[in-house]
MIDOSE-1310 file (N, C-alpha, C; in nm, 2 decimals, decimal comma, always signed):
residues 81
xxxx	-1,23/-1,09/+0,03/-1,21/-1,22/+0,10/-1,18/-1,21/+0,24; -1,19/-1,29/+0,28/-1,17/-1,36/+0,43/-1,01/-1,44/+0,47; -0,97/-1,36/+0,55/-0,84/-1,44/+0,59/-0,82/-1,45/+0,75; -0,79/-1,58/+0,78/-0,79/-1,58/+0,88/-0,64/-1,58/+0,97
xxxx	-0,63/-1,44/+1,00/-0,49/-1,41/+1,05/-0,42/-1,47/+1,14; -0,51/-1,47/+1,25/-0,52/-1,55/+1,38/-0,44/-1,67/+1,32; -0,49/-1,76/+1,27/-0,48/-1,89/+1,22/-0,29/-1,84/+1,14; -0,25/-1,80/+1,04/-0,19/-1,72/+1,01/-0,09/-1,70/+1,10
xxxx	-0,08/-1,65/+1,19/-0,04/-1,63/+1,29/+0,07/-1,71/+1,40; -0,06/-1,77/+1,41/-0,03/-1,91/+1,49/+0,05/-2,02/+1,40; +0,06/-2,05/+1,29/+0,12/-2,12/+1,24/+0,25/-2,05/+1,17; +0,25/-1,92/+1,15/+0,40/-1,84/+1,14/+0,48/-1,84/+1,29
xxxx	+0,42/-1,85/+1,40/+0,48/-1,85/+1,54/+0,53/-2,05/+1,58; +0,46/-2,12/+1,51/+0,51/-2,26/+1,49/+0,59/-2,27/+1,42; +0,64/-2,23/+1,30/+0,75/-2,20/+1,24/+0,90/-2,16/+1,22; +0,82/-2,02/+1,31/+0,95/-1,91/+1,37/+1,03/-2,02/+1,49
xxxx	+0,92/-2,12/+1,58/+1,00/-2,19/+1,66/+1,11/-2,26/+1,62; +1,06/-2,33/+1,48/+1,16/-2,43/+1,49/+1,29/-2,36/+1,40; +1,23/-2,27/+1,37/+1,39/-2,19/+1,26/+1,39/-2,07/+1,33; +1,47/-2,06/+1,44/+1,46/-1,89/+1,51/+1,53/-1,81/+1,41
xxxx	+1,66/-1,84/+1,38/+1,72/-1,78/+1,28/+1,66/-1,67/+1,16; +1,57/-1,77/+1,11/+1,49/-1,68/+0,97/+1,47/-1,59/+1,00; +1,41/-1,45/+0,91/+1,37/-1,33/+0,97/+1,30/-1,29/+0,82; +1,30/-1,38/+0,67/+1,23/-1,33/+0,58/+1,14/-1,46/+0,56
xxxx	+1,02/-1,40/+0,51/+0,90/-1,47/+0,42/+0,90/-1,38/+0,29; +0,85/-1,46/+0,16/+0,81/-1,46/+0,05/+0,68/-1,42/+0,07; +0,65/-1,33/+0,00/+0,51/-1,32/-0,04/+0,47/-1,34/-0,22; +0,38/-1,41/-0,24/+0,34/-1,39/-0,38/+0,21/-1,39/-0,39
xxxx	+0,14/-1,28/-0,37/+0,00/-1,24/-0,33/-0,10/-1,26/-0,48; -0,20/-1,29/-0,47/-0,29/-1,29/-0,55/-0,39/-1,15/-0,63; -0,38/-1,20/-0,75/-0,42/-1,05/-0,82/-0,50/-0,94/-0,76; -0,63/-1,05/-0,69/-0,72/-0,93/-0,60/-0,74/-0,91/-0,48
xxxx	-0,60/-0,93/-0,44/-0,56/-0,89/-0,28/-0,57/-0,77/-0,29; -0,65/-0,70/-0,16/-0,63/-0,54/-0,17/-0,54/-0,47/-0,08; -0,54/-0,40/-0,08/-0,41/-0,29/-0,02/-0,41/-0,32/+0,08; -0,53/-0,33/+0,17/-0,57/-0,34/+0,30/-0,53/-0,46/+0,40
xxxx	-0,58/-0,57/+0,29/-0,52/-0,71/+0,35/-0,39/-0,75/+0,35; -0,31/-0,67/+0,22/-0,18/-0,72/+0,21/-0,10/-0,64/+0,37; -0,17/-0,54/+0,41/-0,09/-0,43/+0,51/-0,15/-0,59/+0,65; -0,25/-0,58/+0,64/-0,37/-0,72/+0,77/-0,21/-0,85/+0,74
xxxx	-0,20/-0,90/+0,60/-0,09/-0,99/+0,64/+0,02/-0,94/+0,68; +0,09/-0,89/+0,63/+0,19/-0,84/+0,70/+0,23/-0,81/+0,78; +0,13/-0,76/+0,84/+0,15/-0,73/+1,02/+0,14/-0,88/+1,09; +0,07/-0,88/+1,02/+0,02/-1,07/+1,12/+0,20/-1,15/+1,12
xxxx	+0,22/-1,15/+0,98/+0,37/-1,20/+0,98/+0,48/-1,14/+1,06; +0,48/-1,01/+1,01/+0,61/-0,98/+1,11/+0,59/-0,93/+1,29; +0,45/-0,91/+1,36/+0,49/-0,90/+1,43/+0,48/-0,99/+1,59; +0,52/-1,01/+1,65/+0,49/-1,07/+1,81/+0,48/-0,98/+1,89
xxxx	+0,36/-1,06/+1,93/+0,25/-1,01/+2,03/+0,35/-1,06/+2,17; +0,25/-0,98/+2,24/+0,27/-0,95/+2,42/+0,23/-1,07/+2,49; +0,11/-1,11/+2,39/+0,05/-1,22/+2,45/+0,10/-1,39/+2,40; +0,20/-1,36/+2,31/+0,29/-1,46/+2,22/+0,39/-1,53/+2,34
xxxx	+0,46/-1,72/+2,31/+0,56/-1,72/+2,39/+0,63/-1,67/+2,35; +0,71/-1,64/+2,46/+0,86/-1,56/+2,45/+0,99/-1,65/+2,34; +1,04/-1,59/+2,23/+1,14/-1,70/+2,20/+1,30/-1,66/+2,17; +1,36/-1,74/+2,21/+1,49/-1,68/+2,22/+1,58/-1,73/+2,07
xxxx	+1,68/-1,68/+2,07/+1,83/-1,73/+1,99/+1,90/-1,70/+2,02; +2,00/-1,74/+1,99/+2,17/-1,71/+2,04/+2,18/-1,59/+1,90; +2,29/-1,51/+1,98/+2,33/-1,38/+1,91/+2,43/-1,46/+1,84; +2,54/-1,40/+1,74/+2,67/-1,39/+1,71/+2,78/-1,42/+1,80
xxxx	+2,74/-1,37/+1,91/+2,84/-1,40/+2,04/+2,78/-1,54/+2,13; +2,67/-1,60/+2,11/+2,66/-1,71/+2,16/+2,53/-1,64/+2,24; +2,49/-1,55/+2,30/+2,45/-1,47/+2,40/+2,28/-1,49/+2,38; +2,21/-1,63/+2,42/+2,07/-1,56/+2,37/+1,96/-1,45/+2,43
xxxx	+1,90/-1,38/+2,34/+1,85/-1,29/+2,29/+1,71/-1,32/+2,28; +1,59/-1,26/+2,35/+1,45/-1,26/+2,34/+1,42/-1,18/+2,17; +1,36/-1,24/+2,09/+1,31/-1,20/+1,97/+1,22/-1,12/+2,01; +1,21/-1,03/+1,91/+1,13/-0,93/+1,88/+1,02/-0,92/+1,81
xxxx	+1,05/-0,97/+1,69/+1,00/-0,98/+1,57/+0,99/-1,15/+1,50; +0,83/-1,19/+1,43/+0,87/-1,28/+1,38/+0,92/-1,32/+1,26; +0,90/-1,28/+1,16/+0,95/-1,26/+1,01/+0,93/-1,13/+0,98; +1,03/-1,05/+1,04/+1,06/-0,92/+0,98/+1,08/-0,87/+0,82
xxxx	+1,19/-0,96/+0,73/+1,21/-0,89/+0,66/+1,09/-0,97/+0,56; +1,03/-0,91/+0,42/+0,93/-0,95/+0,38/+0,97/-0,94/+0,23; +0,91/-1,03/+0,13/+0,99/-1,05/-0,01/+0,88/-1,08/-0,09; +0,85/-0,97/-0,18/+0,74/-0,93/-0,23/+0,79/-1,05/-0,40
xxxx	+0,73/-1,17/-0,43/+0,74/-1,26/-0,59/+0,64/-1,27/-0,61; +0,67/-1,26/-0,75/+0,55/-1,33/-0,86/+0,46/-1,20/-0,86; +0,48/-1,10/-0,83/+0,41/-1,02/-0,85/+0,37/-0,95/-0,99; +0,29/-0,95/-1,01/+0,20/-0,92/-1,15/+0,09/-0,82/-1,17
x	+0,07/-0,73/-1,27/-0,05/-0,65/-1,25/-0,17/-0,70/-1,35
């Protein structure tokens, strides 16, 4: 199959805006996702680009902080063989 990351992407970076906070996504992948794609999402999800806006949050101390990452931590459900 065909996924379009980009797209993907851009709508995880619309997201991340309005909840800076979050740092997990759910995944519940489909039976005949292959190894390859599920590595193609993943990356699409957790990381920010150079060419991404910059987005900030306040730390624990108030102090904001340029993100790094957009949904770093990743939560593998419903998974089935």
């Amino acid at each position: 199959g065909f996924y379009d990351l980009e797209k993907l992407h851009e709508v995880l970076l619309s997201l991340k805006g309005r909840h800076l906070k979050e740092e997990t996504v759910i995944f519940e992948p489909i039976v005949d996702l292959t190894y390859e794609d599920i590595i193609k999402i993943m990356d699409a999800t957790r990381e920010l680009r150079n060419t991404d806006p910059a987005l900030f949050a306040k730390d624990k101390d108030g102090v904001e902080m340029r993100l790094k990452a957009l949904f770093p931590k990743i939560i593998f459900g419903n998974i089935q063989s």
